[in-house]
Each structure stands twice: as C-alpha cells, then as structure tokens.
C-alpha positions as CSV (number, residue, x, y, z in Angstrom):
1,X,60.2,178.8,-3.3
2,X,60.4,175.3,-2.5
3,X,63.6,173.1,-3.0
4,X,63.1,169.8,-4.1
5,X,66.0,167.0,-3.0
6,X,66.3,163.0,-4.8
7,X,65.3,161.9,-1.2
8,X,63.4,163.1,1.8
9,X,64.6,166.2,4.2
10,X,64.2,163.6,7.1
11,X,66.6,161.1,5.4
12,X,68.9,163.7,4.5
13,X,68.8,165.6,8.4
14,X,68.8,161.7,9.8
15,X,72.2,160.5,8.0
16,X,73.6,164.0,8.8
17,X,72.8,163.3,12.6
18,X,74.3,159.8,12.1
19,X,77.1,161.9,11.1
20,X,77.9,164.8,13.3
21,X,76.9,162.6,16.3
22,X,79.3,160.0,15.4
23,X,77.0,157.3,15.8
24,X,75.2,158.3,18.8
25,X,78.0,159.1,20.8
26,X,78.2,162.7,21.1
27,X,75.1,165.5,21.3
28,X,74.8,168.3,19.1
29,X,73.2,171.6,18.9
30,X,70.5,172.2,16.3
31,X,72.1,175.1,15.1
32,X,75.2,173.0,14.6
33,X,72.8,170.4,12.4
34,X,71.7,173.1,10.8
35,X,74.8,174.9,9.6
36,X,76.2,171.3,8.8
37,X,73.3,171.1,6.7
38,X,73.9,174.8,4.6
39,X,77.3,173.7,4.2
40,X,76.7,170.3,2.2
41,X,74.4,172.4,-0.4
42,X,71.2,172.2,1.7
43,X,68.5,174.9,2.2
44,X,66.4,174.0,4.6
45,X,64.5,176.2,6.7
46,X,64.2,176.1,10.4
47,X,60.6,174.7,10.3
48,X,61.5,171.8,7.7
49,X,64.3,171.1,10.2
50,X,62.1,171.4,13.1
51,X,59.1,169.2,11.6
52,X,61.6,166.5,10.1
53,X,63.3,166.3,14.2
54,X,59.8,165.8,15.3
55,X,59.2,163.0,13.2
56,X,62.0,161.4,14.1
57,X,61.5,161.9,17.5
58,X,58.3,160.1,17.3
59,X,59.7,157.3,15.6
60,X,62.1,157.1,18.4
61,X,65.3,157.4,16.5
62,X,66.7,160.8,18.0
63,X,64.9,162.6,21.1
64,X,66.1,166.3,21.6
65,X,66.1,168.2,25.0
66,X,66.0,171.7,25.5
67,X,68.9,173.6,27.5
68,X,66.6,175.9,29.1
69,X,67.8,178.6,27.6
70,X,65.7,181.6,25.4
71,X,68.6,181.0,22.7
72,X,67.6,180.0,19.0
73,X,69.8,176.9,18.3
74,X,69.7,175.7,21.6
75,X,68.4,172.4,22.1
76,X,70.3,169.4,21.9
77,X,69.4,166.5,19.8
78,X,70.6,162.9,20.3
79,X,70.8,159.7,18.5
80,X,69.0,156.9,20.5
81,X,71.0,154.1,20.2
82,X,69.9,150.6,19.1
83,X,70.7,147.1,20.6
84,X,69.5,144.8,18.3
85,X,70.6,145.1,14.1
86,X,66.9,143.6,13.9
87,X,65.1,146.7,15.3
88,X,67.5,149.0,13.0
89,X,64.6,151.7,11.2
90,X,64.6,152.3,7.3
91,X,63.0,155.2,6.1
C-alpha cells in the first residue's frame, strides 16, 4: 500500500541529504540516507529512494558514485555544491 506524505519523497530525501551531509561537506552511503529516512517516520522503499536520487541527479543537485562493490547500500551520494545564492534550486 502506498504512503502518502504533505510534500514530495524527493523534497523530503533532498532536505535529509542537506542534512546528513552537512551541507555538502561530507558523503554518505545510501543505506545510511535510507535508515535516516526509517528513523524520522518515513517508509520509503528502495525504488522511491532510488527514482527520487535519479531525479535529483538529473537536476544536478546531488550526483552519486558507485564504490564498486556488489554490496546493497553501497554507493555514495553527494551534495553538489552551489556558488551563486541565484542559481540555488526550489522544488
């Protein structure tokens, strides 16, 4: 069954990576977005996670690189960071 949130899983996964990677600073592991995620109250499957990263990865506002490993969890996902407030994306 479907869950439905006040605002859109890619708002709520983008101000969570805002979040864990304190502002761009430091990478983190999907399955660390993920758990983060479960533990503020949201379900949100792994392809709702993954299709909500690939948007915003298209958009430009994260990018997320694979370690090379087979493990589930395992890619890394950064915040691209901005240099002008102008060019700062509302969704």
């Amino acid at each position: 069954m479907a869950v439905w949130y006040n605002e859109p899983i890619i708002n709520i996964v983008l101000e969570k990576i805002r979040e864990l990677t304190k502002g761009g600073s430091v990478p983190i592991r999907e399955d660390e977005l993920l758990s983060a995620l479960e533990r503020d109250g949201y379900s949100i499957s792994n392809t709702d996670l993954a299709k909500a990263l690939i948007r915003l990865e298209l958009l430009g506002v994260i990018y997320v690189v694979s370690s090379g490993k087979d493990e589930k969890g395992s890619r890394n996902i950064k915040l691209v960071r901005r240099t002008s407030t102008s060019s700062a994306l509302q969704l």
